[in-house]
C-alpha positions in Angstrom: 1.9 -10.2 -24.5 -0.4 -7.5 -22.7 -1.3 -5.8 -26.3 -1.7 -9.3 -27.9 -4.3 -10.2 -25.2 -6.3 -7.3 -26.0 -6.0 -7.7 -30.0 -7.2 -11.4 -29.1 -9.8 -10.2 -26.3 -11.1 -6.9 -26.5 -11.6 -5.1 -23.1 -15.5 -4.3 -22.8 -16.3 -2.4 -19.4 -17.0 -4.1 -16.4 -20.1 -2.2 -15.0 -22.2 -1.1 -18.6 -20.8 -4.0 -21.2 -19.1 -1.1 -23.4 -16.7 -2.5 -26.1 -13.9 -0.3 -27.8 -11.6 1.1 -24.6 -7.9 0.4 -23.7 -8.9 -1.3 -20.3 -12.2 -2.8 -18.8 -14.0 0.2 -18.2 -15.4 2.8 -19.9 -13.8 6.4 -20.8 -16.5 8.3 -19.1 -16.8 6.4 -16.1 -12.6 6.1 -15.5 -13.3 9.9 -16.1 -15.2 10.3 -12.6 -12.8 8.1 -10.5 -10.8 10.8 -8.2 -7.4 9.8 -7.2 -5.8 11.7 -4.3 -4.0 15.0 -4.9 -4.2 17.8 -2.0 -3.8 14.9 0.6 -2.0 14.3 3.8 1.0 11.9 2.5 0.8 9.2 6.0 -3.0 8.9 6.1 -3.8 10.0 2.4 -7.4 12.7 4.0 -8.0 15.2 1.8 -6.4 18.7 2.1 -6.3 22.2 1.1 -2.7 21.8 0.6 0.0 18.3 0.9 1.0 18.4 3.8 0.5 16.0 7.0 -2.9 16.5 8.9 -3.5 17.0 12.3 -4.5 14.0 13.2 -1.6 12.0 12.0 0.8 14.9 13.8 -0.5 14.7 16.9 -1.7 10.6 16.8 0.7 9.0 14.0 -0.2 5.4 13.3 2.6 3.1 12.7 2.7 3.2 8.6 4.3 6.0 7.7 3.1 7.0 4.6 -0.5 5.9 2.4 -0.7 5.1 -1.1 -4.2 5.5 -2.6 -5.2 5.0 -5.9 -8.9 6.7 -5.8 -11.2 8.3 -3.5 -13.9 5.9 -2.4 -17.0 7.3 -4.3 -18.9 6.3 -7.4 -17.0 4.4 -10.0 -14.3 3.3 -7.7 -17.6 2.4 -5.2 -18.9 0.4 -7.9 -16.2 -1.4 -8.3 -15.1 -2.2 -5.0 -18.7 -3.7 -4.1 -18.6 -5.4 -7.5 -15.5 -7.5 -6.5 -16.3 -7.9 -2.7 -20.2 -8.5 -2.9 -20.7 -9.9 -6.1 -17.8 -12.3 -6.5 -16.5 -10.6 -9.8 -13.0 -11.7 -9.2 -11.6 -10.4 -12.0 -12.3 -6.6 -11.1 -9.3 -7.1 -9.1 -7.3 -7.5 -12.3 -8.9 -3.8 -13.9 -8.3 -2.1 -10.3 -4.9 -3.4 -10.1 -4.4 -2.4 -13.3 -5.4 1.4 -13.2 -3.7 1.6 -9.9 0.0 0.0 -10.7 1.2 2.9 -12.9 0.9 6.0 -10.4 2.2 3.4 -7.4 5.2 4.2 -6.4 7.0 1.2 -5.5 10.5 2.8 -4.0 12.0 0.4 -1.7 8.8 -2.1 -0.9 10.4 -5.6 -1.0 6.7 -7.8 0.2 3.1 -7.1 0.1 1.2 -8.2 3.5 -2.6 -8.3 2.0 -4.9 -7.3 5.1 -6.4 -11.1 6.7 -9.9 -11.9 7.2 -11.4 -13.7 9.9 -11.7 -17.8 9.3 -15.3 -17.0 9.8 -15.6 -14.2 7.6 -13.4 -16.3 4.8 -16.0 -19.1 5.2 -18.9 -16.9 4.1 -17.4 -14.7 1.6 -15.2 -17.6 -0.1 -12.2 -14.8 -1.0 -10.3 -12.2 0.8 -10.5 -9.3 -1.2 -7.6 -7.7 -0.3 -5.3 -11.0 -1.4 -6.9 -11.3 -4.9 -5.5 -7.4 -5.2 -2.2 -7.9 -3.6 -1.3 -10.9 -5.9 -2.5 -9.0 -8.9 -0.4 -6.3 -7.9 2.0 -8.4 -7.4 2.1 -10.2 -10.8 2.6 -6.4 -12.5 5.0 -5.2 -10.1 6.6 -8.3 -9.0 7.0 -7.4 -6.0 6.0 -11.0 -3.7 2.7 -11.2 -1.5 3.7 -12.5 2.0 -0.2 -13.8 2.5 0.6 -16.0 5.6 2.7 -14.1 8.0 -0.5 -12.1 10.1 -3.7 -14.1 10.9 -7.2 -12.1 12.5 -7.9 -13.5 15.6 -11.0 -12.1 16.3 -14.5 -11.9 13.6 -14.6 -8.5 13.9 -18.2 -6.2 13.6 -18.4 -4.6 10.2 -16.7 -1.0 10.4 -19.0 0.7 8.6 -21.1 2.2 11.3 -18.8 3.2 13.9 -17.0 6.0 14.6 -13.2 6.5 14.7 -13.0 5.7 18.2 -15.2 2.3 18.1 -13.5 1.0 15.5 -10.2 1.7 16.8 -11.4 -0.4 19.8 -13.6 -3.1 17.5 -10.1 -4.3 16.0 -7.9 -4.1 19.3 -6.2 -7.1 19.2 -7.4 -8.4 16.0 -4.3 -9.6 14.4 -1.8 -12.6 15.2 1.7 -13.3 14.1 2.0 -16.6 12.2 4.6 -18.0 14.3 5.5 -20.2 11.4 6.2 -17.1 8.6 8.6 -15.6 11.0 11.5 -16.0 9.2 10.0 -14.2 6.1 10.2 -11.0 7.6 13.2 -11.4 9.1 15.1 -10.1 6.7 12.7 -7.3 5.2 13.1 -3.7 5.6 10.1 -2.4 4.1 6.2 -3.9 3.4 3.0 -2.5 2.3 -0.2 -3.6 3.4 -2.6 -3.8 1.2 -6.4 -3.2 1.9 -9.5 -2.8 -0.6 -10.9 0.6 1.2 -9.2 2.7 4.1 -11.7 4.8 6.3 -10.4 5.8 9.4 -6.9 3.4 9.3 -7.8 1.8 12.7 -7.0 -1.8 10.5 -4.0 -1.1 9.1 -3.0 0.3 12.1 -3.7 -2.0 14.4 -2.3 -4.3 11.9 0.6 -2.3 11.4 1.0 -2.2 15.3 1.4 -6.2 15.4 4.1 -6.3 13.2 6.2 -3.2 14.6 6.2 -4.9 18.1 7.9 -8.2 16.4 10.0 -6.2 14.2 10.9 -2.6 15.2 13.0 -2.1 12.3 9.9 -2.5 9.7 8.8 0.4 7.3 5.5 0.3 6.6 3.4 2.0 4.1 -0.4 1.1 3.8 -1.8 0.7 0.0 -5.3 1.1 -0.7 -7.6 1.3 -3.8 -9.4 3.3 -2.2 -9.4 5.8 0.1 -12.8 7.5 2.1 -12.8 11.1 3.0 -14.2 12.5 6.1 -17.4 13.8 4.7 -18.1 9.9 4.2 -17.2 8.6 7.6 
């Protein structure tokens, strides 16, 4: 079905309107997107070697492990702004789509895509992070659980604060949906799934939430992308 949709529709690149690749993106920009080698395996920072930072050995959040397709520069950049900013939806689809093949699934039963604020859902009309996760979802079938957290407070953009202010700027953030308790019940193992991971104070703190209602969780974090220190 996937090869007859491409005889039917030929993929041209999303960012410079190239025809003639395998997928939605040109050769020589998929060239420059970086995924994560030499990186810590729970918070996915570069380093010289794999092994587990500092950071996470001395502070480890409560996912155990990150799965990151790319590093968050250029292409990838482009990409993310271009589905979050511009309201190209369907970049989700080509993101999902380079990402799925190096993801290793192992024993992930539901995908919890990160929430956004009522407020911030008004404005932007979309949560990025869900049009991923059920894209991901659709080529792994593994099932999106999009109702179980909900962000109680309209958080400050992360972007310019430090590691310690936005560890405090999403204190508290998430809710339980008292109503989707049941759907986790069950479950021994979810990833949450977020568009870009910087520091991890979200999907911690989100991570955090759930682990108080369910002790027994496993949580891994997926992210398209992931920033690297010098970026921070």
């Amino acid at each position: 079905m996937n090869r007859f949709e491409k005889w039917l529709f030929p993929p041209v690149c999303t960012l410079t309107d190239q025809k003639g690749q395998s997928v939605d993106l040109a050769p020589e920009l998929l060239q420059k997107m970086t995924r994560p080698a030499q990186c810590c395996p729970v918070c996915a920072e570069k380093m010289p070697v794999a092994q587990v930072c500092g950071s996470c050995l001395v502070n480890p959040p409560a996912f155990y492990r990150t799965q990151a397709a790319f590093y968050y520069e250029s292409v990838a950049q482009d990409l993310i702004h271009a589905l979050k900013f511009q309201q190209q939806l369907y970049v989700s689809r080509l993101l999902a789509e380079l990402w799925v093949d190096n993801l290793e699934i192992d024993t992930v039963e539901a995908i919890i895509p990160v929430p956004l604020h009522a407020s911030r859902l008004l404005e932007r009309g979309f949560n990025q992070s869900l049009e991923l996760a059920k894209q991901v979802s659709k080529m792994t079938g593994i099932p999106v659980l999009p109702t179980v957290v909900h962000r109680l407070k309209a958080t400050s953009s992360q972007a310019m604060l430090n590691a310690q202010a936005r560890q405090q700027n999403v204190k508290g953030a998430f809710s339980l949906n008292q109503r989707s308790f049941d759907e986790l019940a069950k479950v021994k193992e979810v990833a949450l799934l977020d568009d870009v991971m910087t520091t991890g104070a979200t999907l911690n703190q989100l991570a955090l939430t759930l682990k108080r209602a369910y002790p027994h969780l496993k949580i891994q974090a997926w992210v398209v992308a992931k920033a690297t220190s010098k970026m921070i």
